[in-house]
Biopython code that builds the backbone (N, CA, C, O; Angstrom):
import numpy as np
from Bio.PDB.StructureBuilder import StructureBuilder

atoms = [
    (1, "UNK", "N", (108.374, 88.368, 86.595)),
    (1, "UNK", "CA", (109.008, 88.818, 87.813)),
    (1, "UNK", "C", (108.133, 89.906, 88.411)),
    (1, "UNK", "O", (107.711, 90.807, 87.686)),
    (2, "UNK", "N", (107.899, 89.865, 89.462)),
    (2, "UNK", "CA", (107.114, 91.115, 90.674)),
    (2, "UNK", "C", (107.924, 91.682, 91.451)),
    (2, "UNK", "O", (108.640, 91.026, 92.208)),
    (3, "UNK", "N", (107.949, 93.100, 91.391)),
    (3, "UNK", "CA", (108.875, 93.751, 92.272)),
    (3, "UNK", "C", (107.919, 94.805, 92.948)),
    (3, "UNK", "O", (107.159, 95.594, 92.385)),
    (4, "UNK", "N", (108.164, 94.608, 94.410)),
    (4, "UNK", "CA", (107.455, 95.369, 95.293)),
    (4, "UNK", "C", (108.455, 96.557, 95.981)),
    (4, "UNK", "O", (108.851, 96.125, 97.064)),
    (5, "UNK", "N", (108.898, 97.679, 95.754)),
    (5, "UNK", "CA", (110.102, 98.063, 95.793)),
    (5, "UNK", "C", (110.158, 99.638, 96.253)),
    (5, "UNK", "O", (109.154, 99.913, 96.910)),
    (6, "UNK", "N", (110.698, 100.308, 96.156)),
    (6, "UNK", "CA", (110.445, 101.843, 96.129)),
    (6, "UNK", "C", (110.526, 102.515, 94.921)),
    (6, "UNK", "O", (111.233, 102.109, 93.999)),
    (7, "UNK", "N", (109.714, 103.715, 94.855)),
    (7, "UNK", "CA", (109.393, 104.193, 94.042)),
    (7, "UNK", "C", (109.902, 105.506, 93.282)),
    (7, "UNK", "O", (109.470, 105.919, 92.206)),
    (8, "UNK", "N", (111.218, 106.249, 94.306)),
    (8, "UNK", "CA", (111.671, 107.679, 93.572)),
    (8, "UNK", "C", (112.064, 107.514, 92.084)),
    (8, "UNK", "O", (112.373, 108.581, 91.555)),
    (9, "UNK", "N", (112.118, 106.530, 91.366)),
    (9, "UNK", "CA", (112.499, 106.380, 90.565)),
    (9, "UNK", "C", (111.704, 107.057, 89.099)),
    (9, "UNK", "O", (112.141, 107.344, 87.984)),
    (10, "UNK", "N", (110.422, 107.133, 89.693)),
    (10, "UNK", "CA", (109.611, 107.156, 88.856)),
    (10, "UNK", "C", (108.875, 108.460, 89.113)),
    (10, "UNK", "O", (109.333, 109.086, 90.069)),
    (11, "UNK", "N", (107.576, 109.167, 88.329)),
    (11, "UNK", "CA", (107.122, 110.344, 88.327)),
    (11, "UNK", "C", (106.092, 110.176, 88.721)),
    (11, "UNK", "O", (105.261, 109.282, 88.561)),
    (12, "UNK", "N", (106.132, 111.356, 89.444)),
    (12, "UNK", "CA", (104.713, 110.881, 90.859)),
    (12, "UNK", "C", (104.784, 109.455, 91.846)),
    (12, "UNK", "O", (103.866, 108.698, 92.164)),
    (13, "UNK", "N", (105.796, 109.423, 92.088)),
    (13, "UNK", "CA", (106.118, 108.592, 93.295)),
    (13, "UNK", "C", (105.045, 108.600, 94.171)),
    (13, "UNK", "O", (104.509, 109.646, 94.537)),
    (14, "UNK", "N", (104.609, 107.204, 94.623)),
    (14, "UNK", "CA", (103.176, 107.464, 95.588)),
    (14, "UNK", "C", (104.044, 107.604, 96.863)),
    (14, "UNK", "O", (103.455, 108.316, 97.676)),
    (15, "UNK", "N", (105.407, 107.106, 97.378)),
    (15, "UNK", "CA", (105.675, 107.933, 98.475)),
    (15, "UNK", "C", (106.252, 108.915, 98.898)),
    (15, "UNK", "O", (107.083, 109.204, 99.759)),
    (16, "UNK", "N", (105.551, 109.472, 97.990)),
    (16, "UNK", "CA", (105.560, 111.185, 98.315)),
    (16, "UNK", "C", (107.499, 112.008, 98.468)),
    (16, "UNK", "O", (108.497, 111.872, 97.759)),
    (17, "UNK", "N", (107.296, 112.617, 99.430)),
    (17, "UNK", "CA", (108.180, 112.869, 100.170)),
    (17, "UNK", "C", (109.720, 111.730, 100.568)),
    (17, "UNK", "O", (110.947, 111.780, 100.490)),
    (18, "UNK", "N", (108.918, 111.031, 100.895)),
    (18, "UNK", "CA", (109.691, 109.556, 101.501)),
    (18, "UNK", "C", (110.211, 108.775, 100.309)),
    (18, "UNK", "O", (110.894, 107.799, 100.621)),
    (19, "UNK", "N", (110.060, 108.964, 99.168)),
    (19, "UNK", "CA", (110.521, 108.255, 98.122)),
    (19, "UNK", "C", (112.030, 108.481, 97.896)),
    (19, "UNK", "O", (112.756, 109.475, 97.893)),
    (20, "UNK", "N", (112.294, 106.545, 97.618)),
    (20, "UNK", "CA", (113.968, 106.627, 97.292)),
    (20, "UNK", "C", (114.081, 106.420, 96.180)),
    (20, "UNK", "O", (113.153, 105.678, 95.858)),
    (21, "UNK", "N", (114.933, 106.729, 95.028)),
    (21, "UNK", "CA", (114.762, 105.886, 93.893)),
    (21, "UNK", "C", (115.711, 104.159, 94.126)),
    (21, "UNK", "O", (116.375, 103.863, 95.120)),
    (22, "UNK", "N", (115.506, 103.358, 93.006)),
    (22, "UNK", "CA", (115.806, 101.789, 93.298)),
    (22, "UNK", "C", (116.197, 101.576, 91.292)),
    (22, "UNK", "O", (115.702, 100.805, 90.469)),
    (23, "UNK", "N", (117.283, 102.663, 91.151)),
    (23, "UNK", "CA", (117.375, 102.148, 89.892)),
    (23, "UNK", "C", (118.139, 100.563, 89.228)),
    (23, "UNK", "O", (118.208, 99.976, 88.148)),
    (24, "UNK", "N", (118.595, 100.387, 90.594)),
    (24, "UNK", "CA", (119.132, 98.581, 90.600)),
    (24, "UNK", "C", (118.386, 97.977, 89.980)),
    (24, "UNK", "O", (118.381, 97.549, 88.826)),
    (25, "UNK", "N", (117.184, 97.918, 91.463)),
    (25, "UNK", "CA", (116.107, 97.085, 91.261)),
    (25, "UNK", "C", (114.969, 97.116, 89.801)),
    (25, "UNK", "O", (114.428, 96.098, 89.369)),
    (26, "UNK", "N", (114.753, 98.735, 89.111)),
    (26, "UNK", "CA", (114.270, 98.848, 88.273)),
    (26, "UNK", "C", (114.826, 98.017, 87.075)),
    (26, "UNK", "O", (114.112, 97.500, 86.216)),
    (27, "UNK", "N", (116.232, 97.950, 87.122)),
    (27, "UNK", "CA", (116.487, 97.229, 86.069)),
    (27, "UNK", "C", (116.808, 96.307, 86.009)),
    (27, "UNK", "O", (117.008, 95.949, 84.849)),
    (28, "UNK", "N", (117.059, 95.398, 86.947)),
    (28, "UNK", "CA", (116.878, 93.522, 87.131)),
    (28, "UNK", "C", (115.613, 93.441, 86.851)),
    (28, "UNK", "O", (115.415, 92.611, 85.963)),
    (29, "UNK", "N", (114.208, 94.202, 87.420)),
    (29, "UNK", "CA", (113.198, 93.900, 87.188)),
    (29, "UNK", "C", (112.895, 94.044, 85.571)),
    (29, "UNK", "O", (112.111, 93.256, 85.042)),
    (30, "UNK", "N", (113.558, 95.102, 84.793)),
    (30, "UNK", "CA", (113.566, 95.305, 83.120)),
    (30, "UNK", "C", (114.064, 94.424, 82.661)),
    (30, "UNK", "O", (113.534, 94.143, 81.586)),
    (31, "UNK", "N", (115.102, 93.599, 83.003)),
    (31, "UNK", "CA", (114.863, 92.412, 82.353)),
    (31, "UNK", "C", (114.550, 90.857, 81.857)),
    (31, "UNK", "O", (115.147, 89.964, 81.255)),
    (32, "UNK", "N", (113.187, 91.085, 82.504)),
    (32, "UNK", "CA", (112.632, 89.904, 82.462)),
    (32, "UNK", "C", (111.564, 90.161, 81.745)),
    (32, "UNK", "O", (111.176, 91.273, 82.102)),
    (33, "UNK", "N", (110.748, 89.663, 80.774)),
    (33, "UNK", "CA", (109.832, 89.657, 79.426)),
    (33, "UNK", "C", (108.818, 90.043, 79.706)),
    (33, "UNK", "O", (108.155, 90.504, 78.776)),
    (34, "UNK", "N", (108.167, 90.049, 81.179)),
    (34, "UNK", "CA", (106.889, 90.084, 81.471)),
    (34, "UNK", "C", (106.629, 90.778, 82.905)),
    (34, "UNK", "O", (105.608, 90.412, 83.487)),
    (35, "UNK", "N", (107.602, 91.926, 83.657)),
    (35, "UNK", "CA", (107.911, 92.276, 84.804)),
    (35, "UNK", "C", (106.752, 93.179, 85.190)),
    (35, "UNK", "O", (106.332, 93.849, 84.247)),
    (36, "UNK", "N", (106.211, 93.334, 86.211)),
    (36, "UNK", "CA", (105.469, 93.487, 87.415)),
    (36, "UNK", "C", (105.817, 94.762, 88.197)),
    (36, "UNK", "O", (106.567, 94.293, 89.053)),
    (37, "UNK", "N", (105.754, 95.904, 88.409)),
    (37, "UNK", "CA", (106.181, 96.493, 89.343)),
    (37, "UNK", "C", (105.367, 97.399, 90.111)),
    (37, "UNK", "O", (104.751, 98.281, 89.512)),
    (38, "UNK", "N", (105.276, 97.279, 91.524)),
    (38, "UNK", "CA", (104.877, 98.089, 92.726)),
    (38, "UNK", "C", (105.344, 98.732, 93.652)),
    (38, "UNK", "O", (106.125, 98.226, 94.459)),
    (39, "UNK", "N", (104.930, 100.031, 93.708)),
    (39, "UNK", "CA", (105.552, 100.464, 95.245)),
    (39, "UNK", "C", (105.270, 100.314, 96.550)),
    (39, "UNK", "O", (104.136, 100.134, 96.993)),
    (40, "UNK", "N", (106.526, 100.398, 97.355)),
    (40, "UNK", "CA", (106.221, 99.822, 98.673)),
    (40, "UNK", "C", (105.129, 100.458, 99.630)),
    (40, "UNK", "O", (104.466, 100.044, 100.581)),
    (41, "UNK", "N", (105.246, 101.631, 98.959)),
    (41, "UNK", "CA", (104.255, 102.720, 99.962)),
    (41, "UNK", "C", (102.794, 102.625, 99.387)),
    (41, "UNK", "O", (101.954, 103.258, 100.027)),
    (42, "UNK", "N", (102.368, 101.948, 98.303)),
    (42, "UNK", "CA", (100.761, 101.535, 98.273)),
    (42, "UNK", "C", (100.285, 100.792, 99.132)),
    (42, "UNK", "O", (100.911, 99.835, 99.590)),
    (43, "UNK", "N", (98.937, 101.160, 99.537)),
    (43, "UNK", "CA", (98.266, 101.266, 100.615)),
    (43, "UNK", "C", (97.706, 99.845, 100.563)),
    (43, "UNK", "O", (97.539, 99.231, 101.616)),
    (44, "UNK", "N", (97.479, 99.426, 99.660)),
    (44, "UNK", "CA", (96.595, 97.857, 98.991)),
    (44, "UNK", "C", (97.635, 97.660, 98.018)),
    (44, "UNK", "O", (98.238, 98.478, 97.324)),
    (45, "UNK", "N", (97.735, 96.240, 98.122)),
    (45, "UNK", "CA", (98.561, 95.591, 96.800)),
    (45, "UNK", "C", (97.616, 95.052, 96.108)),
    (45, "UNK", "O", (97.912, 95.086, 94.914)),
    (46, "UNK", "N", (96.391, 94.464, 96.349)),
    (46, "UNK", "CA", (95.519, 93.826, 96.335)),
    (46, "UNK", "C", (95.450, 93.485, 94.164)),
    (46, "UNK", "O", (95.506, 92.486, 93.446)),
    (47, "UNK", "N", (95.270, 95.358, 93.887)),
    (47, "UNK", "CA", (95.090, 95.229, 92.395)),
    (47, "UNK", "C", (96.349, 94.851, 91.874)),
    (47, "UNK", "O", (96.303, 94.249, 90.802)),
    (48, "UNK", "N", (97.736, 95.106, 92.493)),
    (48, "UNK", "CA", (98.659, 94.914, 91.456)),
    (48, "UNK", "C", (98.697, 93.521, 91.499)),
    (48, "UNK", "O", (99.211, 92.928, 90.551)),
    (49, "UNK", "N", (98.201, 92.849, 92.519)),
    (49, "UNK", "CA", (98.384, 91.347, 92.675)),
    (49, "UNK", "C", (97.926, 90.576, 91.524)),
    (49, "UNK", "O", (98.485, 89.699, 90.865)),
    (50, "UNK", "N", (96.334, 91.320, 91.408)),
    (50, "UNK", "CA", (95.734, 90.572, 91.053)),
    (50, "UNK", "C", (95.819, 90.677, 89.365)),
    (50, "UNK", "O", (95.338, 89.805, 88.642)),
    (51, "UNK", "N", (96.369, 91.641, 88.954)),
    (51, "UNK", "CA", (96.750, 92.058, 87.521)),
    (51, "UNK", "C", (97.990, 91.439, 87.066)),
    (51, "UNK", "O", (98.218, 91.150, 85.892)),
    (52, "UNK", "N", (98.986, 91.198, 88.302)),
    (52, "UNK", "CA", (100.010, 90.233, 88.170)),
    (52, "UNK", "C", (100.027, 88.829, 88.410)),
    (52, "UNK", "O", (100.986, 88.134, 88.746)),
    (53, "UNK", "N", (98.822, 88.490, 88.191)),
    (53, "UNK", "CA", (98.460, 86.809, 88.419)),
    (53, "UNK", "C", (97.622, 86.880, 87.023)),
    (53, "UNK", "O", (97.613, 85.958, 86.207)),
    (54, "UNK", "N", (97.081, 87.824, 86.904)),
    (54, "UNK", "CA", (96.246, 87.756, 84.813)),
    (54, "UNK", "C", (97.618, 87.896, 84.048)),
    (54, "UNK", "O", (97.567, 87.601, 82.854)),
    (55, "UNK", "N", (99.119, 88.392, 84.664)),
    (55, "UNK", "CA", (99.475, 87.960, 83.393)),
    (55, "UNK", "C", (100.423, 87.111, 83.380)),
    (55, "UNK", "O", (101.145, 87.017, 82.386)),
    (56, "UNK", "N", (100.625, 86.230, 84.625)),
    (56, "UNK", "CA", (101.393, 84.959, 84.820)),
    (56, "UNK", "C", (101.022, 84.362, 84.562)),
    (56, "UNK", "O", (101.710, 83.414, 84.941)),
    (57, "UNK", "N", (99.657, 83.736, 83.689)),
    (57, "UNK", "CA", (99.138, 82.429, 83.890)),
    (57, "UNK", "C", (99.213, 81.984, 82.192)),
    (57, "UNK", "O", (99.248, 80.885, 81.637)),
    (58, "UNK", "N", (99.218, 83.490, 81.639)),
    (58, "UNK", "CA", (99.575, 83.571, 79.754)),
    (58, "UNK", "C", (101.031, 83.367, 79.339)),
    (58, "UNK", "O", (101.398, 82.891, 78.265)),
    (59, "UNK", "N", (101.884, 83.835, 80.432)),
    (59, "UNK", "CA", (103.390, 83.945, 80.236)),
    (59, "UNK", "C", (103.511, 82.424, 80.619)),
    (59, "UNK", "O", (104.230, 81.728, 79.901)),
    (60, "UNK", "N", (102.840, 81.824, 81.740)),
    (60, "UNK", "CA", (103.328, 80.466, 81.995)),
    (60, "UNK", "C", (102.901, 79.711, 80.099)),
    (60, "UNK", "O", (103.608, 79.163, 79.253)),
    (61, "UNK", "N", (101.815, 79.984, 80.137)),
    (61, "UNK", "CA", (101.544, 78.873, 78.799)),
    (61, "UNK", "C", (102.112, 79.316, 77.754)),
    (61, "UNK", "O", (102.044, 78.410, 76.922)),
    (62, "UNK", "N", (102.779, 80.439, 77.206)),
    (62, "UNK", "CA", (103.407, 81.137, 76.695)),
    (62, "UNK", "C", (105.444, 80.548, 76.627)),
    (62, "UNK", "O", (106.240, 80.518, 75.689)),
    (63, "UNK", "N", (105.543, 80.279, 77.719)),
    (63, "UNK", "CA", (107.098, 79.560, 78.382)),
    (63, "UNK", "C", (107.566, 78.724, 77.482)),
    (63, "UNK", "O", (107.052, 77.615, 77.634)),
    (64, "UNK", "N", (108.397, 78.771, 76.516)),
    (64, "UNK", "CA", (109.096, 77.306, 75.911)),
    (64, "UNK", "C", (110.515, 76.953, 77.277)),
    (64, "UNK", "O", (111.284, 77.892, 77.485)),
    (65, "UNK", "N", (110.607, 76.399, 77.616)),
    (65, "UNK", "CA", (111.829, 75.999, 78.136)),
    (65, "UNK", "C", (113.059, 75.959, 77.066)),
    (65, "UNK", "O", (112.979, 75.613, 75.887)),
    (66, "UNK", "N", (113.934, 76.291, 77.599)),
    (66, "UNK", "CA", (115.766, 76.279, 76.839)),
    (66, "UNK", "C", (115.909, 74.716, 76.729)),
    (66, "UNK", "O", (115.669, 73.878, 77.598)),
    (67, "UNK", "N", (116.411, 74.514, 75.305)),
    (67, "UNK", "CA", (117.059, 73.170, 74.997)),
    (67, "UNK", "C", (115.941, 72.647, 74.499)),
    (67, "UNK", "O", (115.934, 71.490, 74.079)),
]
sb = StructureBuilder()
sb.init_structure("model")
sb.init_model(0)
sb.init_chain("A")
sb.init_seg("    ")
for serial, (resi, resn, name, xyz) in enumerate(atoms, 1):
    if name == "N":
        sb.init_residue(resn, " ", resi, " ")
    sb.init_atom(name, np.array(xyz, "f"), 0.0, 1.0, " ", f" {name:<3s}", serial, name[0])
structure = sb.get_structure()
């Protein structure tokens, strides 16, 4: 799971000032085995993207399906 979200939640919030926390969202995103998370106020997603596609492709082959 990838969550692109806000960030007060956390220490050193990159948006600064403007930060909300999203403890909802923090924790739907906690529970899933292999979760992803970014804030909305980074300037480039570019690296989290791309660090969150190195580790979808292990979790996919990794996947047993239920039943």
């Amino acid at each position: 799971m990838l969550g692109i979200v806000p960030d007060g939640d956390l220490p050193n919030p990159v948006c600064g000032a403007c930060a909300v926390p999203a403890p909802t969202l923090a924790e739907f995103l906690g529970g899933f085995t292999q979760p992803s998370r970014a804030s909305v106020c980074e300037p480039d997603d570019g690296s989290f993207l791309a660090e969150a596609v190195a580790r979808i492709d292990p979790a996919c082959d990794d996947f047993v399906p239920p039943g």
